[in-house]
C-alpha positions as CSV (number, residue, x, y, z in Angstrom):
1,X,23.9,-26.1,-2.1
2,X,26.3,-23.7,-4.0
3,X,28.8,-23.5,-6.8
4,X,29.9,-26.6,-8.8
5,X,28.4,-29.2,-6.5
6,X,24.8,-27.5,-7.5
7,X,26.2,-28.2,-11.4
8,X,27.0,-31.6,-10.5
9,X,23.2,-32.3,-8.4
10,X,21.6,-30.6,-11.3
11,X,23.1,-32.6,-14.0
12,X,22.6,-35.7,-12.9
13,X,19.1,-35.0,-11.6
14,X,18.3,-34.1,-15.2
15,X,20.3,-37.2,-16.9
16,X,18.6,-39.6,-14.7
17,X,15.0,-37.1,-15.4
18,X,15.7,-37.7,-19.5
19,X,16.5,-41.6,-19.1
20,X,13.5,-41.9,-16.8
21,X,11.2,-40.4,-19.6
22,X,12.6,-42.5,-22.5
23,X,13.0,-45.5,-20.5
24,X,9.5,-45.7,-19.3
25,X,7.9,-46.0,-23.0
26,X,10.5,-48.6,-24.1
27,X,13.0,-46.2,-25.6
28,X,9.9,-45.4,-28.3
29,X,8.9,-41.9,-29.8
30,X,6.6,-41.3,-26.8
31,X,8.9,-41.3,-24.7
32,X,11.2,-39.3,-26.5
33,X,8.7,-36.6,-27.0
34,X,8.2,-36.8,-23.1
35,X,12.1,-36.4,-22.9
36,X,12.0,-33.4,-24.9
37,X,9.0,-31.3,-23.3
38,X,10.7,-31.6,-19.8
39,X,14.1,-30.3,-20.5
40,X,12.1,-27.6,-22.7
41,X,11.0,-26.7,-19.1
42,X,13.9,-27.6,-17.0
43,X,15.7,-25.6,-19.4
44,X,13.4,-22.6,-19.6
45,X,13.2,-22.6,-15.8
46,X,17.2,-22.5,-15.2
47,X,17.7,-19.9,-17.6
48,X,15.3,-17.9,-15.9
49,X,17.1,-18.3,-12.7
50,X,20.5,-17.4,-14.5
51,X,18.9,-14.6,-16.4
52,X,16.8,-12.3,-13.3
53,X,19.5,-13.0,-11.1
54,X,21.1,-9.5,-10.2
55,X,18.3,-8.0,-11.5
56,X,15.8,-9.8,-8.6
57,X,18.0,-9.3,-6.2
58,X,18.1,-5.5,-7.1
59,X,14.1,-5.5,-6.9
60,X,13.5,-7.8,-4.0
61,X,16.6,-8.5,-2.3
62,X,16.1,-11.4,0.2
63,X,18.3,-14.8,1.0
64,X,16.3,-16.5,-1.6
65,X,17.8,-13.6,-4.5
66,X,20.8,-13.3,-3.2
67,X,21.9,-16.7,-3.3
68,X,20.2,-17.0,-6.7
69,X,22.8,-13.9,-7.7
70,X,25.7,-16.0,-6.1
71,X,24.9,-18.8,-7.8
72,X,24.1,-17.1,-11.1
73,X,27.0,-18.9,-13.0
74,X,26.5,-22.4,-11.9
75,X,22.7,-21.5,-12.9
76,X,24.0,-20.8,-16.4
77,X,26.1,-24.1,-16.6
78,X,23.8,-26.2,-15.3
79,X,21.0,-24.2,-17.9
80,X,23.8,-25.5,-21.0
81,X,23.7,-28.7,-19.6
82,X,20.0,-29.2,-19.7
83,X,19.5,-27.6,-23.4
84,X,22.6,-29.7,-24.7
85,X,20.5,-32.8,-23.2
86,X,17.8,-31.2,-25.2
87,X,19.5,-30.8,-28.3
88,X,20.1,-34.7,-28.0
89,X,17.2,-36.3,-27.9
90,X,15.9,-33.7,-30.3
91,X,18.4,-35.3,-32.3
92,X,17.0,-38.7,-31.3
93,X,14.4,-37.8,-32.5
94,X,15.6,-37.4,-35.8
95,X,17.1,-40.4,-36.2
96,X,14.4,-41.9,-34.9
97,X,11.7,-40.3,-37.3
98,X,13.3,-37.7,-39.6
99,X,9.8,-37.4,-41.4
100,X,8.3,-36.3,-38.1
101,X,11.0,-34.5,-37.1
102,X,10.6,-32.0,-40.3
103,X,7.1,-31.5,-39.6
104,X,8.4,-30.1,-36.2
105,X,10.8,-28.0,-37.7
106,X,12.2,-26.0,-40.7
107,X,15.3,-25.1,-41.6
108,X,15.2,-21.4,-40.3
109,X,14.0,-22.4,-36.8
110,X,17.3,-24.4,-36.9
111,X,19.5,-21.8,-37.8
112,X,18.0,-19.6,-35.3
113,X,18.2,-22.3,-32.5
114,X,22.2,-23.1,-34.0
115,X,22.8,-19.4,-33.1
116,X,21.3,-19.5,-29.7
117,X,23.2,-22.9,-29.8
118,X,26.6,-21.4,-30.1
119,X,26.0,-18.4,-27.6
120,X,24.9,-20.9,-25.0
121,X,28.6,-23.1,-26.0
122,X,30.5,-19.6,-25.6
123,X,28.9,-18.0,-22.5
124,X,29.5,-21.9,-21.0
125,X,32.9,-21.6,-22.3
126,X,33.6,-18.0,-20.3
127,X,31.9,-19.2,-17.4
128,X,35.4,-19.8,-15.4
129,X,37.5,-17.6,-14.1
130,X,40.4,-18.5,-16.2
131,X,38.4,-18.2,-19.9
132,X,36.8,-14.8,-18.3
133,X,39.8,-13.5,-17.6
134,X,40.9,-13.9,-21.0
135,X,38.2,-12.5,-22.6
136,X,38.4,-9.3,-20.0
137,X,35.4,-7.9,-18.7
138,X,34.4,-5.4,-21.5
139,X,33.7,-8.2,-23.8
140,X,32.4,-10.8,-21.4
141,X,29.8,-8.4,-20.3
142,X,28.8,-7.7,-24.0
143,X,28.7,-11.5,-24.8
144,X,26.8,-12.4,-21.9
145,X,24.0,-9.7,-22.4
146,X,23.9,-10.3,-25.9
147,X,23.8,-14.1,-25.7
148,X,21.7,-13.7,-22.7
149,X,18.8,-11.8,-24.7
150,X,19.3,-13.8,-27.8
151,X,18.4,-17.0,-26.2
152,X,15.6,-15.2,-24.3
153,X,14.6,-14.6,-27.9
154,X,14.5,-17.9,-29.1
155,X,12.4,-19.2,-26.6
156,X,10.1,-16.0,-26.8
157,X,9.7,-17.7,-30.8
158,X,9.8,-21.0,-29.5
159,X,7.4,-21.1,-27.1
160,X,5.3,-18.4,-28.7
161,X,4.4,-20.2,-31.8
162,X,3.0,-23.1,-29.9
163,X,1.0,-21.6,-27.6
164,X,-2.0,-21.5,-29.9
165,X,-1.7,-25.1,-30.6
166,X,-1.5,-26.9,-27.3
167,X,-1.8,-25.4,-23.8
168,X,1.2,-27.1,-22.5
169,X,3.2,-23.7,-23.7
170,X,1.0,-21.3,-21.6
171,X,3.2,-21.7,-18.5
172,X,6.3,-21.3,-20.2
173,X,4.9,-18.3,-22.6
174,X,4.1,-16.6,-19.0
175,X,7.6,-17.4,-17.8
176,X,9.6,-15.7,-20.6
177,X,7.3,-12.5,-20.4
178,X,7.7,-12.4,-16.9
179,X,11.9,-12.5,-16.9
180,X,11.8,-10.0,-19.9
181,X,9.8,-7.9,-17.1
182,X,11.9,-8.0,-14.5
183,X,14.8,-7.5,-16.4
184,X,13.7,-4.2,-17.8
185,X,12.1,-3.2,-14.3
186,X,15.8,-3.3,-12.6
187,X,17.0,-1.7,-15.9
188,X,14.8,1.2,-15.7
189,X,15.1,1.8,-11.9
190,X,18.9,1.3,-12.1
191,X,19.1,4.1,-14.6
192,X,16.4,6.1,-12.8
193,X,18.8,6.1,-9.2
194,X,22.0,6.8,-11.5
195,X,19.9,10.1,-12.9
196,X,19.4,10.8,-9.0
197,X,23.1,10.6,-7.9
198,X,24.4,12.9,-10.6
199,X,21.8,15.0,-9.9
């Protein structure tokens, strides 16, 4: 599966994932909570996908990483669509216990997450040929590296900060290391053969 239709699969497996969690506990904070902690990981887990692509297929070109890099966009979209579905029942979960809610949060962690917020809305945005164009190449590449490494920020201080408290985050903690790796791998050997051909 390729291109838009993967979006399309994607989102709906992960609308009818989110109902299934809240539905099961009676539309109660459990299963809100549930809700939340799976489209951390769906999310996590696309973005990674989005994020190593050209650089996994640089280190260990195969079919698998090459139609990972093909698909890199619709990997991105279907990422946004997953975290917005986070952001809402996050927000559910405000309305539903705003006490609780703050002892989650703070007001920096959600300035920090609006950011990463409004780079995920705006690499989304540029994610079709028409708004790319628009934006010319120079400055989409710059938004989408920037953007890219700021939201592999947040979850580095998302995730990081939990993982002394509940073991749940070891998997995901292991994850973002593990795309910050391969990212600067490819970077690293990129520049390395560059040095060689002018040479």
């Amino acid at each position: 599966m390729n291109g838009w239709r993967l979006v399309g699969t994607l989102s709906l497996l992960l609308g009818v994932m989110t109902l299934y969690f809240v539905a099961s506990h009676g539309w109660d904070m459990e299963g809100v909570r549930l809700a939340i902690r799976a489209t951390a990981r769906t999310s996590l887990v696309l973005f990674a996908l989005a994020f190593t692509a050209s650089a996994l297929v640089e280190l260990a070109p195969s079919g698998a990483t090459c139609w990972q890099r093909r698909n890199r966009r619709y990997l991105g979209v279907s990422f946004a669509v997953s975290h917005f579905i986070h952001l809402g029942v996050i927000l559910a979960l405000a309305a539903l216990d705003r006490e609780l809610f703050w002892r989650l949060t703070n007001v920096t962690t959600i300035v920090l997450a609006g950011a990463a917020y409004l780079f995920i809305a705006a690499m989304t945005a540029t994610s079709f040929d028409r708004t790319a164009a628009w934006l010319g190449p120079r400055k989409w590449r710059l938004l989408h590296l920037i953007g890219g490494w700021y939201i592999w920020i947040s979850f580095a201080v998302a995730v990081g900060k939990r993982v002394p408290l509940d073991s749940f985050y070891w998997p995901m903690a292991v994850l973002v290391l593990a795309i910050a790796v391969v990212r600067l791998v490819a970077i690293f050997r990129r520049s390395r053969r560059l040095e060689r051909m002018a040479h």
